[in-house]
Structures are given as structure tokens and as C-alpha cells.
C-alpha positions, -999 to +999 in steps of 0.1 A: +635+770+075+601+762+089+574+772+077+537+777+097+502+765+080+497+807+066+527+805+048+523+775+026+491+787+019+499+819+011+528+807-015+501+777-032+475+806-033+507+829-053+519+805-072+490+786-094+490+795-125+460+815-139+455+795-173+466+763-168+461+761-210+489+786-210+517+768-185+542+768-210+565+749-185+550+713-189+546+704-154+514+687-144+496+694-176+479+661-180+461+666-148+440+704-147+428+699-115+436+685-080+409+658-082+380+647-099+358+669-076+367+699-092+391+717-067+418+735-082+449+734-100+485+725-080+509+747-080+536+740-105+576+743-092+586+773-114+554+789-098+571+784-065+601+797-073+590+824-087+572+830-052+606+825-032+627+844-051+602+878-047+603+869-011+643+868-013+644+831+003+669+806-015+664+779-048+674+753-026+646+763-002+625+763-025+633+731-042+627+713-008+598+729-003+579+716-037+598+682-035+584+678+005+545+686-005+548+673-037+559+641-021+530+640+001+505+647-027+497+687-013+483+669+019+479+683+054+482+648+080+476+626+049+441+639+048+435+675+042+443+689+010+459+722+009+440+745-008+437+786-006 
């Protein structure tokens, strides 16, 4: 499944959390924010789960999905961060 530029941003807008105090799921809680200049939270894995499972698209997908822009630090071409 590939997915265009609208999409991603569309499922990281979905899937941050509102309160990052209350993510009980433990992911990425040492760091609130995406940087030091104040941009917002990442999106945390059960988030985007959540987001693929109301869109009826598969775990796996899903998985490979966080794990890919995870992996790249939720970077466009190394540079631009991903935001919403």
C-alpha cells in the first residue's frame, strides 16, 4: 500500500493524542514534544492503529507504517518534519 503526502498527514493529524499527561500507553512519554522548538507531540503507534483500523486497513499495515516513519524520525527527505 502506498500512501500519498495527504494521507500521512491526515492519519499523524488523527492520531496524536490530545493529553499527552494522559497516554496511558507509555510510548514516547519522556519526550512531549517533537523538538526543543516547541512543535508538537508524535504520534504514538496505538494512535495509529487506532486510525487504520476505523479506516478498515490491516495491523500489519499499520505496523509498517509507524516502524517506516518512525525509523526516519517523522521526516519528509531527511529534512522536513511532518507535521499537520
Amino acid at each position: 500500500m502506498i500512501l500519498s503526502l495527504i494521507q500521512v498527514n491526515l492519519i499523524i493529524s488523527q492520531t496524536i493524542p490530545a493529553n499527552r499527561a494522559n497516554n496511558s500507553f507509555g510510548l514516547r512519554q519522556k519526550c512531549t514534544s517533537r523538538n526543543e522548538r516547541g512543535r508538537g507531540p508524535l504520534p504514538t503507534f496505538f494512535g495509529i492503529c487506532a486510525f487504520f483500523k476505523q479506516q478498515d486497513w490491516l495491523d500489519s499495515e499499520a505496523m509498517k507504517f509507524y516502524n517506516y516513519y518512525n525509523g526516519i524520525n517523522w521526516r519528509i527527505g531527511g529534512r522536513i518534519r511532518i507535521e499537520d
